[in-house]
C-alpha positions as CSV (number, residue, x, y, z in Angstrom):
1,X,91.6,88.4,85.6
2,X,88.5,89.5,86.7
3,X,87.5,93.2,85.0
4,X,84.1,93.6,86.6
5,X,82.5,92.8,89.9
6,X,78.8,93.2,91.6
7,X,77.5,92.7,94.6
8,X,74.2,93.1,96.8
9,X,73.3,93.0,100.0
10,X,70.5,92.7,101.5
11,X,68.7,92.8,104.8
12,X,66.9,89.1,104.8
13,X,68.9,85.9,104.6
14,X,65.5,84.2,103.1
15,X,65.4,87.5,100.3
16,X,68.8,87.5,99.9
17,X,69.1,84.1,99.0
18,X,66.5,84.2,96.4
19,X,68.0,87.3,95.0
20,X,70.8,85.6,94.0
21,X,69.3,83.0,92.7
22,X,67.4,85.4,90.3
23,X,71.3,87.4,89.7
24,X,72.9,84.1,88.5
25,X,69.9,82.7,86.1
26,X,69.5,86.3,84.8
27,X,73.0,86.6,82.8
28,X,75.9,84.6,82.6
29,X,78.0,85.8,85.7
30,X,80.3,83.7,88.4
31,X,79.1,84.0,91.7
32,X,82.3,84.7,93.6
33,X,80.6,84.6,97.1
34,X,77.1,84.3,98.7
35,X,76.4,84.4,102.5
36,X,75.5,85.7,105.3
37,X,76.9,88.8,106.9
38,X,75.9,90.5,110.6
39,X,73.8,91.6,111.8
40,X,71.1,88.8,109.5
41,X,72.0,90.5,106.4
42,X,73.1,88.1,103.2
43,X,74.9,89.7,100.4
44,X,75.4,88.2,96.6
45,X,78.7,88.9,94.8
46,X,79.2,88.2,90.9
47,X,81.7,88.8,88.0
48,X,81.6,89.1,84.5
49,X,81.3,91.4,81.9
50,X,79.9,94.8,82.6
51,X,76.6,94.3,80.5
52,X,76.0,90.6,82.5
53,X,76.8,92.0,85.9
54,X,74.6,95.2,85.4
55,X,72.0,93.1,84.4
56,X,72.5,90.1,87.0
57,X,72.1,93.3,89.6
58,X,69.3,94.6,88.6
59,X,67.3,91.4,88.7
60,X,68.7,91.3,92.4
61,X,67.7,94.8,93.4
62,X,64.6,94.6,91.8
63,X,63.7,91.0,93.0
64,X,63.1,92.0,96.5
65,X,63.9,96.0,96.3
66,X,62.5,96.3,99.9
67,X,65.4,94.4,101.3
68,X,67.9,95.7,99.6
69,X,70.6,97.7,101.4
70,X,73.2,98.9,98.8
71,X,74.4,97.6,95.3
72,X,77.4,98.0,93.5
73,X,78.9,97.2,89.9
74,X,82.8,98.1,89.5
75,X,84.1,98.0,85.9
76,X,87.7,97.5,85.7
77,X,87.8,96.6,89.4
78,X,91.4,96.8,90.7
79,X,93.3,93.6,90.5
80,X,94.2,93.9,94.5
81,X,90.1,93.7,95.5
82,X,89.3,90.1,94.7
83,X,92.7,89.0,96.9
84,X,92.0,91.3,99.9
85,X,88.0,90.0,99.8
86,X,89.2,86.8,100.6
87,X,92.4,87.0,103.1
88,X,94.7,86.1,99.9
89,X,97.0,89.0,100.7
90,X,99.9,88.3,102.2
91,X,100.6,91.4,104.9
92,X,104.0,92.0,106.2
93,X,104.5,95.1,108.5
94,X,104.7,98.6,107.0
95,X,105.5,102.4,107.9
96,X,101.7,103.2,108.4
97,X,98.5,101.3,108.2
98,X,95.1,103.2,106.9
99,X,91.8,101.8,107.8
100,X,88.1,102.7,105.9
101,X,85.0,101.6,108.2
102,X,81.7,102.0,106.7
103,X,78.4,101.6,107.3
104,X,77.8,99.0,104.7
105,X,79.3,96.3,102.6
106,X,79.4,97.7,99.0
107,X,80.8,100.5,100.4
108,X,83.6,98.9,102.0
109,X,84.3,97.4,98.6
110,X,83.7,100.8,96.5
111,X,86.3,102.7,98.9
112,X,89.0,100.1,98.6
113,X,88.8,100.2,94.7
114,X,89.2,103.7,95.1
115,X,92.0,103.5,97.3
116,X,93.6,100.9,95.2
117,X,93.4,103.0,92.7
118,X,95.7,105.7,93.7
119,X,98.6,103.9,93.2
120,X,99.9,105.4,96.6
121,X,99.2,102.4,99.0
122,X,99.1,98.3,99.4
123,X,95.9,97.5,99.5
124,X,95.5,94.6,102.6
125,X,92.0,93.8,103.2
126,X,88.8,94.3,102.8
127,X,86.8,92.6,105.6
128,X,82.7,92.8,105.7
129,X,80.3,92.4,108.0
130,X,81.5,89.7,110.1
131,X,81.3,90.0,113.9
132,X,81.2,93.9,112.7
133,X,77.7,94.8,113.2
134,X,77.2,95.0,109.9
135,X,80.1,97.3,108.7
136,X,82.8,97.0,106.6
137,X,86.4,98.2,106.7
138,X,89.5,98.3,104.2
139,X,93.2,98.1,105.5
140,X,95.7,99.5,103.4
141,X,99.6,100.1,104.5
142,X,102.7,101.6,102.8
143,X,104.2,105.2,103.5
144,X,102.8,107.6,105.3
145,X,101.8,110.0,103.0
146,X,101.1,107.4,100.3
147,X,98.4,105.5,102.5
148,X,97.2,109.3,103.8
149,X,96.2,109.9,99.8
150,X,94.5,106.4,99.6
151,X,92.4,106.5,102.7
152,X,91.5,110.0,101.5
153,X,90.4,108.7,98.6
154,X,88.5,105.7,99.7
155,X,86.8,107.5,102.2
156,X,85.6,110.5,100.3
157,X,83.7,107.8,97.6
158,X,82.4,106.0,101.2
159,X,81.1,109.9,102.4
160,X,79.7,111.0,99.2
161,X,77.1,108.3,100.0
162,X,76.8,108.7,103.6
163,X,78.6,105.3,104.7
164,X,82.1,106.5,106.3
165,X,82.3,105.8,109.7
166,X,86.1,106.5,110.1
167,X,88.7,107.1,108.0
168,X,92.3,106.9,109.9
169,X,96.0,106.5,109.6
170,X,98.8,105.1,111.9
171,X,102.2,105.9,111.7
172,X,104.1,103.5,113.1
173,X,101.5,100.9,114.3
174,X,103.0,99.0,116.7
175,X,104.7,95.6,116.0
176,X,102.6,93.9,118.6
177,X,99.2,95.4,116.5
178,X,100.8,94.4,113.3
179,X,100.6,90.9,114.7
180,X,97.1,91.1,115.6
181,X,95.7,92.3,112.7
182,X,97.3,89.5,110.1
């Protein structure tokens, strides 16, 4: 089970690459993903132990720190995150859905561990940057009130940095939507 997750992203594909480069030869860290996102942006994503993903992101912030568009290192990332990241979850119709768009990547990812973490929703998926213009948005279904706390939550970590787009939740999304979205 992964504990702890990283990620950058940065605003050259050329930068980014080497970035990542530099994050996986600087600890000893998977790399779960690297590729690139709209609009030309790449991002790097590794897990490991705290220490080795805190240090595999600094050497990719710091490699080219002019490109670099946000960061993030999650200890004791939710277990739900790394399934929803990669379309793993399997997404039957609920009473509500919540989405979290944001500005950026990482902060799609930081507002869905939040979310998750409140217990109160499913969390769906977490899709970045692709035909998106960049953003990122979190799904997450369940009851009403249950997905109202979670998409609070989400959203106010996505705010606090000045990322949140929208923060919304649909009662009764219609079958037909349901459909659409999975």
């Amino acid at each position: 089970m992964i504990k702890t997750i990283g990620m950058v992203e940065w605003s050259s594909i050329g930068l980014g690459i080497e970035s990542t480069d530099c994050m996986v030869k600087a600890a000893s860290v998977e790399l779960l993903d690297a590729r690139t996102v709209c609009c030309g942006k790449y991002i790097g994503l590794v897990s490991g132990d705290v220490s080795a993903v805190r240090t595999a992101i600094t050497a990719g912030t710091e490699k080219h720190p002019e490109a670099v568009i946000d960061s993030l290192v999650l200890p004791n990332v939710h277990p739900d995150v790394i399934p929803a990241l990669f379309g793993a979850v399997e997404v039957p119709a609920m009473p509500a859905l919540g989405v979290i768009e944001t500005f950026s990547v990482a902060a799609s990812i930081k507002a869905a561990d939040k979310a998750a973490k409140t217990g109160q929703a499913k969390l769906l998926e977490i899709r970045l940057a692709v035909a998106l213009g960049g953003k990122g948005f979190v799904l997450l279904g369940g009851e009403v009130s249950g997905v109202q706390a979670a998409v609070q939550s989400g959203a106010e970590v996505a705010s606090l940095e000045g990322s949140l787009v929208s923060a919304v939740v649909i009662p009764s999304l219609n079958p037909q939507v349901w459909e659409k979205l999975v």
